[in-house]
C-alpha positions, 0 to 999 in steps of 0.5 A, a space after each residue: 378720893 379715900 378709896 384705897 384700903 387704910 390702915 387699922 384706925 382710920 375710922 376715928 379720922 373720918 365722920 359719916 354723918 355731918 350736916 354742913 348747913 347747921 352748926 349744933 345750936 340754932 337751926 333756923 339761924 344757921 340755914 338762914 346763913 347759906 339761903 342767898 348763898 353758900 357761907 364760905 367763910 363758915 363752911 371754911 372755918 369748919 373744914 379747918 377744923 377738921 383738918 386740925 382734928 385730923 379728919 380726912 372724910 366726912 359724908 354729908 347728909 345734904 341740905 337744899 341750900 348748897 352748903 355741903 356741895 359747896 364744901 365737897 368742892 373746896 374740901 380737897 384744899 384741906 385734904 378731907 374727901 368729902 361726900 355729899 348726896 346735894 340734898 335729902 329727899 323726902 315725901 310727906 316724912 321728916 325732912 321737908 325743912 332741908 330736903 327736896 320732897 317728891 309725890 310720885 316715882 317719876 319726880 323722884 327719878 327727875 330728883 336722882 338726875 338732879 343729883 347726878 347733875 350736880 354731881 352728887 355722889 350718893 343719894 339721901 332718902 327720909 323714911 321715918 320721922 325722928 326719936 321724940 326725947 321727950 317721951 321715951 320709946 316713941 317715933 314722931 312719924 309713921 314710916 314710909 311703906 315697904 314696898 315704896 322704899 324699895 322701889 325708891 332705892 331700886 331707882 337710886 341703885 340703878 342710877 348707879 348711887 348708893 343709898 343712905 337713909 334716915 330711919 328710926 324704929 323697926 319697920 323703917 330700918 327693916 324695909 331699909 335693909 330689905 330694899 339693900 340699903 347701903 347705910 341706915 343712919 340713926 336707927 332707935 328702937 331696933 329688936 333684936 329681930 331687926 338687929 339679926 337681920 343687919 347683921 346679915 346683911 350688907 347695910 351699914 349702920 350709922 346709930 349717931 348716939 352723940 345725938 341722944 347722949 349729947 342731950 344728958 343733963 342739958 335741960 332741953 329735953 327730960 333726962 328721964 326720957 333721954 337716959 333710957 333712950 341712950 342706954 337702949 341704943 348702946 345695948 343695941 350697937 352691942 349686940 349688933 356688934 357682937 353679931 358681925 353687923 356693920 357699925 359706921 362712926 358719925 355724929 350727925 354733927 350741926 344737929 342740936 348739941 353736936 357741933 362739928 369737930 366736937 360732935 365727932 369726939 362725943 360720938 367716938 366716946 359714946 361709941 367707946 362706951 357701948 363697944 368697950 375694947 372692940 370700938 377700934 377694930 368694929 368701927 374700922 371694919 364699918 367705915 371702911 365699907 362707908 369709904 368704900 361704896 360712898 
């Protein structure tokens, strides 16, 4: 499904980034959903949804539940190719909530043949930690060590996945695009160094800004921290823009205030805003590569 080339356009009929399992407000309750089994009725109502926005591909990030493998097997019936990894893996990073987690190469490896089992169609790794909103400039974990995203991503590769990654902060993002990473998802705080090095490189990036700009004057989190936040992530999708980089659209629908459908329309009016008239044609170029590999 959604292999062959689409017309100029298409990357505002798809969403690179959704969580199935969550629903953009109560996380605990909506993984509480899906825990006996897979909610059809809330994954069907959703994939409708979609349909009705006229999306026709979504790429999943997973959860341990089933909620998106379950969604990739009915999603033909609404004509969306659907793309999920089954679940994330993580080890000692972000990610235990919904994700599998692994302490040596070997259970990692048993894990990408879960995967294949299943009949995933890409493999989600967890190397960093989250923004924290509520102080801007800092990361709420430490990043996995180069050497180990490496070899991680060599396994995936050679199982014949490709790979995305939840990455924030420079060290993450740039052992990703070292290790050949097909897509960094997120990616706060990046240099202008980093940001050079994605442009040369294959990775493409996901930067999910409804996530930081959905947060604006909603009281969750200090609008003082959000704000600079969001303008220090438009700036950097600019500059890798302008610099020839790969920029997917995805929303990280079902995060906190992102729901689906809607979170995938912010994302495009965030992405509007820091690519100005090249929006169409930069995000085209980027989901045509996500299409492609995923």
């Amino acid at each position: 499904c959604g292999r062959k080339r689409r017309k100029r356009g298409k990357s505002m009929h798809c969403d690179c980034h959704i969580h199935m399992a969550l629903d953009g407000s109560d996380w605990k309750a909506a993984l509480a959903r899906h825990k006996t089994a897979p909610d059809e009725a809330f994954i069907r109502a959703t994939l409708k949804n979609y349909q009705a926005l006229g999306l026709d591909f979504l790429r999943d990030g997973g959860d341990r539940w089933g909620a998106g493998e379950f969604a990739a097997k009915i999603a033909g019936e609404y004509g969306i190719c659907y793309r999920t990894p089954c679940f994330p893996i993580y080890k000692r990073h972000y990610g235990s909530f919904i994700g599998c987690g692994y302490e040596t190469l070997d259970e990692f490896r048993a894990l990408v043949r879960e995967v294949k089992e299943r009949g995933g169609h890409f493999i989600k790794i967890m190397i960093s930690g989250l923004m924290d909103f509520n102080h801007y400039g800092i990361l709420t974990d430490t990043p996995m060590p180069a050497d180990e995203v490496a070899a991680i991503t060599d396994i995936a590769h050679e199982a014949g996945f490709a790979v995305m990654a939840h990455a924030n902060g420079d060290a993450a993002v740039s052992a990703a695009i070292a290790a050949g990473i097909d897509s960094v998802e997120h990616g706060a705080y990046l240099t202008e160094e980093t940001l050079h090095q994605i442009a040369e490189s294959r990775t493409v990036w996901v930067p999910t800004l409804a996530t930081i700009g959905n947060l604006v004057g909603e009281g969750r989190f200090p609008d003082e921290a959000v704000k600079p936040l969001l303008a220090y992530q438009e700036a950097a999708v600019a500059k890798a823009a302008a610099l020839g980089a790969y920029l997917a659209p995805g929303s990280d629908a079902g995060a906190w205030a992102v729901p689906h459908g809607k979170g995938g329309l912010d994302e495009q009016h965030w992405l509007r805003e820091a690519l100005g008239s090249d929006a169409d044609t930069v995000l085209e170029r980027g989901a045509a590569e996500i299409r492609k590999r995923f």
